[in-house]
C-alpha positions in Angstrom: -229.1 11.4 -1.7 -231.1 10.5 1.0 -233.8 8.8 -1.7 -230.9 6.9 -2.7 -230.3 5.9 0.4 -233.8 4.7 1.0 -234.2 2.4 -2.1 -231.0 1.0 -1.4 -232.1 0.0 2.4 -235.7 -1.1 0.9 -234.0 -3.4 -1.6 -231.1 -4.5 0.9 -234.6 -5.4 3.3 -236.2 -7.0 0.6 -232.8 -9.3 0.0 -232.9 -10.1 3.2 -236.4 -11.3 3.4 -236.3 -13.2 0.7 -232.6 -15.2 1.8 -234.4 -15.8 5.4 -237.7 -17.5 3.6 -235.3 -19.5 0.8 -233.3 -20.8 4.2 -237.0 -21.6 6.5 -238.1 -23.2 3.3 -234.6 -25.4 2.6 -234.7 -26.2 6.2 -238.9 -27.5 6.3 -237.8 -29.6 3.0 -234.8 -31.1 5.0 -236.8 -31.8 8.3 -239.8 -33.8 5.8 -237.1 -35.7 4.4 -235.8 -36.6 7.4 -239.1 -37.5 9.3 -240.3 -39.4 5.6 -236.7 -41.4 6.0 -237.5 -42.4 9.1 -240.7 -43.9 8.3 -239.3 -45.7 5.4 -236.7 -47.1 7.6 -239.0 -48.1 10.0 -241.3 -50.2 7.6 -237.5 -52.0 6.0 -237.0 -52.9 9.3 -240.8 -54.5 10.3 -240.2 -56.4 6.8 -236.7 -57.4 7.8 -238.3 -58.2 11.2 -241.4 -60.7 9.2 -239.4 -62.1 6.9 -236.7 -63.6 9.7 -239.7 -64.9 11.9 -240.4 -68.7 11.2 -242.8 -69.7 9.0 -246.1 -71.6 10.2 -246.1 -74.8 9.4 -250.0 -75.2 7.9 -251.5 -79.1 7.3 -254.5 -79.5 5.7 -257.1 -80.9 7.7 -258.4 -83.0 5.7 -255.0 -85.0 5.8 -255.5 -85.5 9.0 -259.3 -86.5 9.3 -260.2 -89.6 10.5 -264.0 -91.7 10.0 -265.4 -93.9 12.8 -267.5 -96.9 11.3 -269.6 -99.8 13.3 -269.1 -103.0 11.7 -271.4 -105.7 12.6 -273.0 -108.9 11.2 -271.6 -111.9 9.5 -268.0 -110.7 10.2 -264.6 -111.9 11.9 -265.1 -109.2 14.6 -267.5 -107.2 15.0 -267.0 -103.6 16.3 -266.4 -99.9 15.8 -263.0 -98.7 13.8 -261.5 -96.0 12.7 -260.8 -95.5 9.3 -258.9 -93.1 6.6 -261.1 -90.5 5.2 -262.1 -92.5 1.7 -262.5 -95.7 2.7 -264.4 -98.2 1.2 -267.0 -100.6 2.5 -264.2 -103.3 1.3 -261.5 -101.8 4.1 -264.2 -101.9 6.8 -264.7 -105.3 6.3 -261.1 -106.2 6.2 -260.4 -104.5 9.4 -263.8 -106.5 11.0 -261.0 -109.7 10.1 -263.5 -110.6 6.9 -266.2 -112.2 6.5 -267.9 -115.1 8.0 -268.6 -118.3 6.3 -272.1 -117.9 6.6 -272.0 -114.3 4.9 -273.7 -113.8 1.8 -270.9 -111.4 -0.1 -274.2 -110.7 -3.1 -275.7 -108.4 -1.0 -272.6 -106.3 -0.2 -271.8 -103.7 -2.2 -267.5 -103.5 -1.4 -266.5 -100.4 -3.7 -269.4 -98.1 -1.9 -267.7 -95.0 0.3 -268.0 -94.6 3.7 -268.3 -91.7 5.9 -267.9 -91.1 9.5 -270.7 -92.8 12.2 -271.4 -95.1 9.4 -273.5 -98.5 10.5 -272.3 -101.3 8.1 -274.0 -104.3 8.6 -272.8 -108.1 6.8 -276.1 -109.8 6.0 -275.9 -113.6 6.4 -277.0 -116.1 3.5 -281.1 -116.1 3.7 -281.1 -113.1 6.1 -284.2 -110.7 4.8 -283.3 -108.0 6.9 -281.1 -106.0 4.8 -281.3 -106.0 0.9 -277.8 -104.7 1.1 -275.2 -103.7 3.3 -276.1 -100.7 4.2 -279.9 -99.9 5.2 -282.4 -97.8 3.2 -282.2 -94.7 6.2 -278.6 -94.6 5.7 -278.5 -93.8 2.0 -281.6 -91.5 2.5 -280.0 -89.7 4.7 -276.3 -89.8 5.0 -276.0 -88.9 8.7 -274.0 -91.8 10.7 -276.1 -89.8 14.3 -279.5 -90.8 12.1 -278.0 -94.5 11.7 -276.6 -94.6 15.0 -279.8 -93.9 16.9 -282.5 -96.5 19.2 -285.3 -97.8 17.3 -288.3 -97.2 20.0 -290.4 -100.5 19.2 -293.5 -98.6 20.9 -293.4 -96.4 18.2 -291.5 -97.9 15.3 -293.0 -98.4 11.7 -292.7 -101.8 10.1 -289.7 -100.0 7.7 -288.4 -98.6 10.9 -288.2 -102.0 12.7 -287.0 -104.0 9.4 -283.2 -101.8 10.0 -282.7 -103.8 13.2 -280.4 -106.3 12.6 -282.5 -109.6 12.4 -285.7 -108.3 11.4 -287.3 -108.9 8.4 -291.1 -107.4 7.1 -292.6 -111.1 9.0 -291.0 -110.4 12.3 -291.7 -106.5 12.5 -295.6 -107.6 11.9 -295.7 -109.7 14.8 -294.1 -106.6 17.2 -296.4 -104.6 15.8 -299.0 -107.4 16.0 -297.9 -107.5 20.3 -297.4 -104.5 20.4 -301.7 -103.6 19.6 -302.7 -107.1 21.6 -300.5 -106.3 25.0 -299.8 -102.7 25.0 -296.5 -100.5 25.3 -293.3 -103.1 25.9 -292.2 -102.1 29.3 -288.6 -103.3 28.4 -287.0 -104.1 25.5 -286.2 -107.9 27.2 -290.3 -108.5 26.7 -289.3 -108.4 23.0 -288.5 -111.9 23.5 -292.5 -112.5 24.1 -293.0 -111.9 20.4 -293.4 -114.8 18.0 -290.4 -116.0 16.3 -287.9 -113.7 18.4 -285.8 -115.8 21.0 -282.8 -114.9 22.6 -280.4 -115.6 19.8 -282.4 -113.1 18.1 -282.6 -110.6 20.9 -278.8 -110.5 21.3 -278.2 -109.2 17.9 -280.6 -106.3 18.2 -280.5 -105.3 22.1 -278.1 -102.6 21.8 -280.2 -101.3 19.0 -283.5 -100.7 20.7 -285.6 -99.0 23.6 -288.8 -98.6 24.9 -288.5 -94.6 25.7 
């Protein structure tokens, strides 16, 4: 009797064990469902919260982008404008009021592109200067800062002389020519002392010079 009684408290212990882990285990499932739930509600509601803030308006820049061009020569009026990005040598000059009655339209090339800090330069009929509208540095190069920069006639090569505006091969002989005879120029107004440059001449290319 009393081994009876023993199993049947060893097996009521064992039934008791086992209900009290089934309920720990029910109740850790229903506390990682909860905790998972709330995490998924939590990310719904940062997607809710994205998809109701406004959207960024974006432009592309280059729809905004803008090219500065220097216009000078044989034109209406000369000066610096500011074109739309693609451009063409022919809108530069149409903005520069056209060209002059004295400009010879052979040497201009009006379907070439421009870019930004771009020197364009109208030649006149007869003018040797510039084979075309745009000088040899600037197509080597394509930087407007390169185009934009003094020519130093202490130290200037004949082809670096010939891109100011007025100067042909003859006339950047003769600087160079004064230049060995008399020394440095001390200013760029003693340019006049050269042969075959007078004032007119010196006008057109003062702003494009220096003796530093």
């Amino acid at each position: 009797m009393i081994r009876i009684f023993q199993t049947y408290w060893i097996h009521l212990a064992a039934g008791v064990a086992s209900l009290t882990a089934l309920i720990l285990f029910l109740l850790l499932v229903n506390d990682g469902n909860q905790v998972s739930g709330g995490h998924a509600e939590s990310e719904i509601w940062n997607l809710d919260e994205q998809s109701e803030a406004p959207e960024q308006e974006y432009v592309s820049y280059t729809q905004l982008e803008e090219i500065v061009v220097d216009v000078k020569g044989a034109v209406q009026m000369p000066g610096v404008y500011t074109l739309e990005v693609g451009s063409r040598i022919d809108d530069a000059i149409r903005a520069a009021g056209g060209l002059t009655e004295k400009a010879d339209s052979n040497q201009i090339n009006f379907a070439m592109l421009l870019h930004d800090e771009m020197l364009i330069y109208a030649p006149e009929e007869g003018d040797e200067s510039h084979a075309s509208i745009n000088m040899t540095n600037q197509l080597d190069s394509g930087l407007g800062s390169a185009q934009q920069s003094l020519v130093n006639i202490n130290t200037a090569t004949e082809n670096e002389l010939t891109t100011l505006n007025g100067i042909g091969p003859s006339k950047a002989a003769s600087i160079i020519s004064y230049r060995e005879e008399n020394g440095s120029f001390q200013t760029i107004e003693e340019l006049t002392n050269v042969s075959g440059i007078g004032d007119k001449s010196f006008e057109k290319l003062k702003d494009e010079i220096t003796v530093k």
